[in-house]
C-alpha positions as CSV (number, residue, x, y, z in Angstrom):
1,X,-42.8,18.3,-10.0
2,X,-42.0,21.7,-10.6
3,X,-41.0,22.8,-14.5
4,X,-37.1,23.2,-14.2
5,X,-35.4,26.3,-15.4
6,X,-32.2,25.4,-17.8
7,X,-30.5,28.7,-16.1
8,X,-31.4,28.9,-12.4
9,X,-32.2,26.4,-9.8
10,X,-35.4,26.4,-7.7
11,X,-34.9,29.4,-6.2
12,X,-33.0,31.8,-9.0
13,X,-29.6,31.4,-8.3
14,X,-27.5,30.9,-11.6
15,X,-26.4,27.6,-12.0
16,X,-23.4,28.7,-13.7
17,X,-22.9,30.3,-10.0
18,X,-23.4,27.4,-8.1
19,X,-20.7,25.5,-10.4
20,X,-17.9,27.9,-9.7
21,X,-19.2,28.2,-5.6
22,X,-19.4,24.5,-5.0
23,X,-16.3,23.8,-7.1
24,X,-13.9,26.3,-4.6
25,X,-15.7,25.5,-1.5
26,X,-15.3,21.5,-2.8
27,X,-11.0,22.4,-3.6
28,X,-10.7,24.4,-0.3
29,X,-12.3,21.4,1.4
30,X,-10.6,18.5,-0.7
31,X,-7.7,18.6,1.9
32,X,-9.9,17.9,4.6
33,X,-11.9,15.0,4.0
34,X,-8.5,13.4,2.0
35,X,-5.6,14.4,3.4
36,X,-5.6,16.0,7.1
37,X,-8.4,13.2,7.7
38,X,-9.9,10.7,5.5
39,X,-13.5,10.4,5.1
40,X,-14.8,6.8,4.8
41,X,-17.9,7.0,2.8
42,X,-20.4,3.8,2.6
43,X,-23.9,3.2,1.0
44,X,-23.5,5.5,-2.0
45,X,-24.7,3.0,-4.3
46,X,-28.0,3.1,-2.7
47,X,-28.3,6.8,-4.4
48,X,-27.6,5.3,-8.1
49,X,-31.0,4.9,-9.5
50,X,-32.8,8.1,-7.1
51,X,-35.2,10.2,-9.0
52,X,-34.0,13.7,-9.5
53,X,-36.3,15.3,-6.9
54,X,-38.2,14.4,-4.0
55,X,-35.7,12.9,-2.2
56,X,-35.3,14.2,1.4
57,X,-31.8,13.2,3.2
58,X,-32.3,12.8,7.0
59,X,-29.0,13.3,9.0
60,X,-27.1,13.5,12.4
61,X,-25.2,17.0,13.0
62,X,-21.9,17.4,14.7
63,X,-20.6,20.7,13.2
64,X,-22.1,23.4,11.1
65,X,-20.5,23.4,8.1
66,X,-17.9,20.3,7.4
67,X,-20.9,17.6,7.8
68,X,-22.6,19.6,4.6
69,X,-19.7,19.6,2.9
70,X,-19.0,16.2,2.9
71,X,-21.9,15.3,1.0
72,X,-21.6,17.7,-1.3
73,X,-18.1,15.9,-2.0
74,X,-20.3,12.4,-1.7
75,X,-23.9,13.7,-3.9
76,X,-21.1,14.9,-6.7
77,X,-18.6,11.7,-7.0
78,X,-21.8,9.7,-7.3
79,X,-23.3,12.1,-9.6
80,X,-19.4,11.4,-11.9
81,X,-19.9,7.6,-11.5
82,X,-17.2,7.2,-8.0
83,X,-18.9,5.0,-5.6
84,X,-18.0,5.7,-1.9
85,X,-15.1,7.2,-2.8
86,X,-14.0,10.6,-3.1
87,X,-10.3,10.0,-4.3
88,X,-10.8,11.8,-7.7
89,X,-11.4,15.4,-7.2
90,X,-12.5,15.6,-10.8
91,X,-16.1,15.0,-10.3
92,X,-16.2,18.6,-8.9
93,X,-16.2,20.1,-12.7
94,X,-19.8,18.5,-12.5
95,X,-21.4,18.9,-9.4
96,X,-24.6,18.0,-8.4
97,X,-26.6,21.6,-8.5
98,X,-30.1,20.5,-7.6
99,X,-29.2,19.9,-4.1
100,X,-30.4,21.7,-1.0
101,X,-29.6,21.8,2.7
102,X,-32.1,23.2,5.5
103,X,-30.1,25.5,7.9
104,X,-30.4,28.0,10.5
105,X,-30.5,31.6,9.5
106,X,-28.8,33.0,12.2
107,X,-25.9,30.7,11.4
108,X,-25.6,31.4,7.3
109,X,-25.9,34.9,7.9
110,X,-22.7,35.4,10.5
111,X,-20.0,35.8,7.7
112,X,-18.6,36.1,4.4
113,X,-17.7,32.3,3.9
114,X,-21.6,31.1,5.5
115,X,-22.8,33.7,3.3
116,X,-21.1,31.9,0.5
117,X,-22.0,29.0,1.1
118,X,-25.5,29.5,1.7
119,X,-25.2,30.3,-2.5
120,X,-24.7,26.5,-2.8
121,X,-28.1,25.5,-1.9
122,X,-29.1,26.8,1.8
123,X,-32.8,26.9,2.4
124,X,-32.7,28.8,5.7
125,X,-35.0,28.9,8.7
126,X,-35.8,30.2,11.9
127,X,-35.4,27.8,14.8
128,X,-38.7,27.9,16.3
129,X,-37.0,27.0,19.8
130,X,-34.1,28.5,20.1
131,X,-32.5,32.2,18.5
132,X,-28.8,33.8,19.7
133,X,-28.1,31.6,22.5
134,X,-31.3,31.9,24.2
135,X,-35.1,29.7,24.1
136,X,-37.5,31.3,21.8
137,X,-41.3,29.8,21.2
138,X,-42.3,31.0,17.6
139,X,-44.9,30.0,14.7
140,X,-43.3,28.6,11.7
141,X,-42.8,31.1,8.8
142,X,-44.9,29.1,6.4
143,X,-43.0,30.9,3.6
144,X,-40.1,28.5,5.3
145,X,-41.8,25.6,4.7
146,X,-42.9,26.4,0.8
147,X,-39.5,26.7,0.5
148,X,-38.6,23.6,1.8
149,X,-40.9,22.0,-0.7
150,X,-39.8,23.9,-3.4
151,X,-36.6,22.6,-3.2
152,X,-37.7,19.0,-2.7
153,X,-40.2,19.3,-6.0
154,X,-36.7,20.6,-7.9
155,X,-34.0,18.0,-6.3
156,X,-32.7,16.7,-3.4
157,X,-32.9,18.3,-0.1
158,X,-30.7,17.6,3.5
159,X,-32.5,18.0,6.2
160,X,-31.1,17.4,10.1
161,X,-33.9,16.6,12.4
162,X,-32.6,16.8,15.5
163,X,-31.9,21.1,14.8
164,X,-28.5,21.2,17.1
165,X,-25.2,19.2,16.9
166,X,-25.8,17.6,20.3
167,X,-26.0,13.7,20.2
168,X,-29.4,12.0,20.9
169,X,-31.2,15.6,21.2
170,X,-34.6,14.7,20.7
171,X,-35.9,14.6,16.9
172,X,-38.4,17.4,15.9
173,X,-41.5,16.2,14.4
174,X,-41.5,19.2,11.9
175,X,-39.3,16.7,9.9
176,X,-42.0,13.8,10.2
177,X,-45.2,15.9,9.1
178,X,-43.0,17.4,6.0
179,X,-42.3,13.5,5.0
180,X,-46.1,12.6,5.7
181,X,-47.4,15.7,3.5
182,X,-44.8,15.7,0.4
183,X,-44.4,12.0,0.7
184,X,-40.6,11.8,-0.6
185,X,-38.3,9.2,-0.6
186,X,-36.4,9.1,2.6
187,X,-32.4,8.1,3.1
188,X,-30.9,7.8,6.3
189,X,-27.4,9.2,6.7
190,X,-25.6,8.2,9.7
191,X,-22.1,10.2,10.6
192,X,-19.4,10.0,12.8
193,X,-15.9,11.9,13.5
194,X,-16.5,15.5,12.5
195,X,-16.9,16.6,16.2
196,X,-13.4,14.8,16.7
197,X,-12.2,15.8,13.8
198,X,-13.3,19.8,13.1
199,X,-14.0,22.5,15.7
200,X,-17.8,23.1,15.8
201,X,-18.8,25.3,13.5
202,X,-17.3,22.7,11.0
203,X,-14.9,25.5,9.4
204,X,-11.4,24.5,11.1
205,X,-9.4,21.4,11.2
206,X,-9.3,20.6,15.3
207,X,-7.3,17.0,15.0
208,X,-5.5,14.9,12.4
209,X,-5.3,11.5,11.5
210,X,-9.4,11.0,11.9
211,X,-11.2,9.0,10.0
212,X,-14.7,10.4,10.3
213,X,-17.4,8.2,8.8
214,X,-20.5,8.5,6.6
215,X,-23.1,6.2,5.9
216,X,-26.2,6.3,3.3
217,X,-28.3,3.8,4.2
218,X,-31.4,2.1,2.3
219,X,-34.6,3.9,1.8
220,X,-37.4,4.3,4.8
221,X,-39.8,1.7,4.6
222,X,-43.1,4.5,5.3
223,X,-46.3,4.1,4.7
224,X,-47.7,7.2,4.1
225,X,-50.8,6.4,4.7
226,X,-51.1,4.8,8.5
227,X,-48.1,5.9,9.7
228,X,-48.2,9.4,11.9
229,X,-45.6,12.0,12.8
230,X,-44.5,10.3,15.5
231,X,-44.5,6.6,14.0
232,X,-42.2,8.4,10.5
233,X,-40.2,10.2,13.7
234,X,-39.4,7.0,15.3
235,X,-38.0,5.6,12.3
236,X,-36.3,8.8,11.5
237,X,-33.9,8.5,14.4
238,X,-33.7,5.0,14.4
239,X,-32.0,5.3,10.9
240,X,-30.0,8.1,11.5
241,X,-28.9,6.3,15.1
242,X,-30.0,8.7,17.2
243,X,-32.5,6.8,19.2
244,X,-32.0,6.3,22.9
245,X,-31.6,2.3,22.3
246,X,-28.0,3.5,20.2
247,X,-27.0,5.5,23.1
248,X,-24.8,3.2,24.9
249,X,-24.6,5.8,28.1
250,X,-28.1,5.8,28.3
251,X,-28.5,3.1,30.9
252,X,-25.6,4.3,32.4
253,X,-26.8,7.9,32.9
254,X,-30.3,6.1,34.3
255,X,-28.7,4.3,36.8
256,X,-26.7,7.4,37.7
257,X,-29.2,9.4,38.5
258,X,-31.4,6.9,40.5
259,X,-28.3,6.3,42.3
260,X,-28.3,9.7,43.3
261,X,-31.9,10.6,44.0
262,X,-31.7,7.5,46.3
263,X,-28.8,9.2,47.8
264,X,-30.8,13.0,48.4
265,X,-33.5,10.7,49.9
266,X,-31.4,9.1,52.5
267,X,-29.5,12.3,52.8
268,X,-32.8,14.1,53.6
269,X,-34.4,10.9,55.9
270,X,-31.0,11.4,58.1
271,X,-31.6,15.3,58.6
272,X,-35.3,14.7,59.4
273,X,-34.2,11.9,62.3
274,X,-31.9,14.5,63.6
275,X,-34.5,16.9,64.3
């Protein structure tokens, strides 16, 4: 583990600075997740006795912005004592600094407030597969990826494999080779309701009267060792429920589309017989 500075987190940024952004962004927010809606948080006492770094969160998206903020208001009530509740907006006088979120450039550099909050922990990267609406095939910046480790060797870090907001998108198994290099402790967090609830960039209250959900779950049993990318990937989207097996329209999609190829065949066997 990295030697901590008393001033600056892992990356220079004045603590005294984070304080003051993550306390405004946390009392613009308050409303949202307590009052317009009301966030049910569960599994916050598996995070009591976490070491202070090396712990790597593993998350479903749904908007930019609100899913982020969330557990910012989760990571600081637990870090004040409150567990799965964020009732007392009190703890946000001592918020948990030494936290970090992975996110796309593009998307913390298109304002003021995503510049802003980038100050309250972003580590940002390049999508390797997609830039400004379009597909893209890049090398990783492996400055990225120091950075990503420097922020796991200094605290805790967010992370959202699947690298879109889309449900059951495929996880990327740049996640799975971090875990099987640094080796950190692994918590599943499993959410629900923000797409419902806020529009998609995560910034704007869409509906009332939701109750979007969020789960910690139990550390990843991984053995660093024997297990490969794809084995740690596997278990990855099992615990954050994005595997096809949680997808209940799965099936239903399958049978949908056989149902329709068998369709286009007999379609295209008719056409034949009429010639």
């Amino acid at each position: 583990m990295a030697k901590k500075n008393i001033f600056t987190d892992a990356f220079g940024n004045l603590y005294f600075l984070k304080r003051l952004i993550i306390f405004v962004l946390g009392m613009v927010s308050y409303r949202r997740f307590n009052g317009f809606n009301k966030l049910k948080i569960s599994g916050t006492e598996n995070l009591v006795d976490l070491p202070d770094s090396n712990v790597l969160f593993v998350s479903n998206h749904q908007t930019y912005f609100a899913d982020v903020a969330a557990m910012y208001h989760a990571f600081c009530a637990v870090n004040n004592g409150y567990l799965n509740s964020i009732k007392n907006p009190i703890y946000l006088l001592n918020p948990k600094v030494d936290f970090y979120y992975v996110a796309a450039e593009e998307t913390m550099k298109a304002g003021f407030m995503t510049k802003l909050f980038a100050l309250a922990g972003a580590v940002t990267v390049k999508r390797t597969w997609r830039a400004e609406g379009k597909d893209v095939n890049r090398m990783v910046d492996l400055t990225e990826v120091d950075n990503i480790m420097k922020a796991l060797d200094n605290g805790w870090l967010i992370t959202f494999p699947q690298g879109t907001t889309s449900a059951f998108a495929q996880g990327r198994k740049g996640t799975a080779r971090l875990v099987k290099n640094q080796r950190p402790i692994v918590i599943p967090i499993k959410i629900n309701g923000f797409r419902r609830a806020f529009d998609k960039k995560g910034l704007r209250v869409k509906v009332t009267g939701v109750k979007p959900t969020m789960e910690f779950k139990k550390p990843l049993n991984i053995d660093y060792d024997k297990d490969d990318a794809q084995t740690i990937l596997n278990k990855i989207m099992v615990g954050i429920e994005q595997s096809e097996e949680f997808n209940i329209l799965h099936d239903y999609d399958l049978e949908l589309k056989a149902q329709k190829t068998e369709a286009e065949l007999e379609n295209d066997s008719k056409k034949k017989n009429m010639y």
